[in-house]
C-alpha positions in Angstrom: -47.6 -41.6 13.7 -47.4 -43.2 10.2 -44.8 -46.2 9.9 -42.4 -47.3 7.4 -43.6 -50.4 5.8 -40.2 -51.5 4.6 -39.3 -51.7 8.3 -42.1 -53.6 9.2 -41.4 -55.9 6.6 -38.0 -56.2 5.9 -35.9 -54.8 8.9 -34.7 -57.5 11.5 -36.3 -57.4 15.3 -34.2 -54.7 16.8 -34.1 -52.4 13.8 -37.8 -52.6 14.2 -37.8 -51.3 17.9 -35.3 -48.5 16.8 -37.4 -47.2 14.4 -40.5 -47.1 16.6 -38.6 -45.2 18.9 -37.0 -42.9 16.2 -40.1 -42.1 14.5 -41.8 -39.9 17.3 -38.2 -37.7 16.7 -38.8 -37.8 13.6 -42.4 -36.6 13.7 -41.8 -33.5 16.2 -38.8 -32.3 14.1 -39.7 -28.5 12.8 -38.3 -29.3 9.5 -40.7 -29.6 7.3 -40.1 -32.4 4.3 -41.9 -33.5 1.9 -43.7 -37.3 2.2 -41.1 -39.1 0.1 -37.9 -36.8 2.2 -39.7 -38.0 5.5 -39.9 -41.8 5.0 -35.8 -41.5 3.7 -35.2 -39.3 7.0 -36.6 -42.1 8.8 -34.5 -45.2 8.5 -31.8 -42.8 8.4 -32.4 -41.6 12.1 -32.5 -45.2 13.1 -29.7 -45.8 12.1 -27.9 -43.4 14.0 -29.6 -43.8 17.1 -28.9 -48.0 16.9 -25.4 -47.1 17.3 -26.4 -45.3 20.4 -29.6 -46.5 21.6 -29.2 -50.6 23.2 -32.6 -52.5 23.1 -34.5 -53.8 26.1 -33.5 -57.2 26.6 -36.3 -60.1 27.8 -35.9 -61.0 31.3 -34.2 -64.6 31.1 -35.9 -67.2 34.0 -33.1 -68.9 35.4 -32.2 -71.7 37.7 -30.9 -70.9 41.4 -27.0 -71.0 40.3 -25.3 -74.4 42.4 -23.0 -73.5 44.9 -19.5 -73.3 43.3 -17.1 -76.6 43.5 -13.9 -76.1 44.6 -11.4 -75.7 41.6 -8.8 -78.9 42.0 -5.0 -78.0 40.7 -4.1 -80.1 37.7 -0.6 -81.9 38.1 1.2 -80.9 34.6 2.0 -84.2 32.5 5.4 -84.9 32.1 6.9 -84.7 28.4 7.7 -88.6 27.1 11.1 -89.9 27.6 12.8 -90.7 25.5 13.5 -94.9 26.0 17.5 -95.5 26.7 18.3 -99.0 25.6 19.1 -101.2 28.8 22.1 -100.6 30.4 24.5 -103.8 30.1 24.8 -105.7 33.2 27.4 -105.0 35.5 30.4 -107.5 35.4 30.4 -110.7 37.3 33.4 -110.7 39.6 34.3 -113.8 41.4 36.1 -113.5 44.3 38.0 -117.0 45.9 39.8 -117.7 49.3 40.9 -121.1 50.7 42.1 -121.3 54.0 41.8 -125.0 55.7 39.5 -125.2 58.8 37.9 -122.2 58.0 34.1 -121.6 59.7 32.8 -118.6 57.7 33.6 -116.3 55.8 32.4 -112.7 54.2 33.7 -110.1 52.0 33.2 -106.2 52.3 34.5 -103.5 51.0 34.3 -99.6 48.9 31.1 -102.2 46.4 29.3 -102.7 49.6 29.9 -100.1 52.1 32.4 -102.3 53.9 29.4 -104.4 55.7 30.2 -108.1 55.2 28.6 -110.3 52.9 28.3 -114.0 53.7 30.4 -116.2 50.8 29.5 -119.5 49.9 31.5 -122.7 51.2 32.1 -125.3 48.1 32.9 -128.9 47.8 36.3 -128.4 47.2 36.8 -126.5 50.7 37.2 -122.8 49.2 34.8 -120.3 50.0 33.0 -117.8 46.8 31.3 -115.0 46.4 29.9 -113.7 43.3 29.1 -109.9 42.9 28.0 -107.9 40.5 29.5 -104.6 40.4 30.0 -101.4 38.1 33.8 -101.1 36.4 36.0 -98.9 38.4 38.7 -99.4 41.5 37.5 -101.1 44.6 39.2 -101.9 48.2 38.0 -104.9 50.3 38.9 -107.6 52.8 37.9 -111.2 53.8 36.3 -111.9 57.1 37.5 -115.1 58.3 36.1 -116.2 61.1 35.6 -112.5 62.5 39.1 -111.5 61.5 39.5 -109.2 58.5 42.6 -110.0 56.1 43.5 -109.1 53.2 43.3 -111.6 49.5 46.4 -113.5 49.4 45.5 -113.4 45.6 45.0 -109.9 45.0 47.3 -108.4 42.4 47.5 -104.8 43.7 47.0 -103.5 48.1 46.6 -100.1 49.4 47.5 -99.1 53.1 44.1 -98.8 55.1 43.6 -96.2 58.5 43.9 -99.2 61.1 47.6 -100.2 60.1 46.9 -103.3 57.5 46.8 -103.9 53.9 43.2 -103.5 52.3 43.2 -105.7 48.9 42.6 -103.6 45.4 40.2 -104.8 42.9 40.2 -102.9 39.6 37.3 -103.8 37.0 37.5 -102.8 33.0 34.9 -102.1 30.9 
């Protein structure tokens, strides 16, 4: 077995084990070439056969593989939001009721899910209480001393289930 010294030389590592195996074809062909024909034939042949032909790859020393970790779901992000400018604060409505001798005195009604909210006794002998609610149409009541009734001041009533008046309270924008 003669080999091709432009092989040796020039071709990269694997072409080089191709031709080693491709030149024992090569040498018990029946053809019969010339010198100069045979060392063409050659790189031709290995050529062909490293589209068919895969070299022997190195045995690779590894590491014992760790055991697998659990894979943890990622939560998507949320897209940004856009910021809203702040929302103007609800109007301040004050409510007023004077009635001599008087102990306590609450308000409830549609703002507050009709559950009584203590109002606030001043010098003058009326009782107040401020809330801060969203425009729209509201019914309430005064609690006077455990008895409801309806705002003596109140511009506008509306019949309630038990028989009374229920005062109306209507906010604007």
């Amino acid at each position: 077995m003669t080999k091709n010294k432009k092989t040796k030389t020039k071709a990269p590592a694997q072409a080089k084990v191709i031709s080693e195996v491709a030149q024992p074809i090569a040498a018990k062909s029946t053809v019969k070439q010339p010198a100069k024909a045979k060392a063409a034939a050659a790189p031709a042949q290995a050529v062909s056969l490293a589209k068919s032909v895969e070299p022997a790859k190195p045995a690779a020393v590894s590491k014992p593989a760790a055991p697998a970790k659990p894979v943890q779901a990622v939560k998507p992000t949320e897209p940004a939001k856009p910021v809203a400018a702040p929302a103007p604060a609800e109007p301040k409505v004050r409510l007023e009721f004077s009635k001599p001798g008087a102990q306590s005195v609450a308000i409830a009604g549609t703002f507050n899910s009709w559950q009584p909210e203590q109002a606030s006794a001043t010098s003058n002998g009326a009782w107040v209480k401020e809330l801060n609610i969203a425009p729209g149409r509201y019914e309430y009541m005064f609690v006077v001393d455990g008895q409801w009734m309806a705002d003596p001041n109140a511009k506008e009533f509306s019949p309630n289930p038990f028989g009374g008046q229920n005062s109306v309270l209507i906010i604007n924008r």
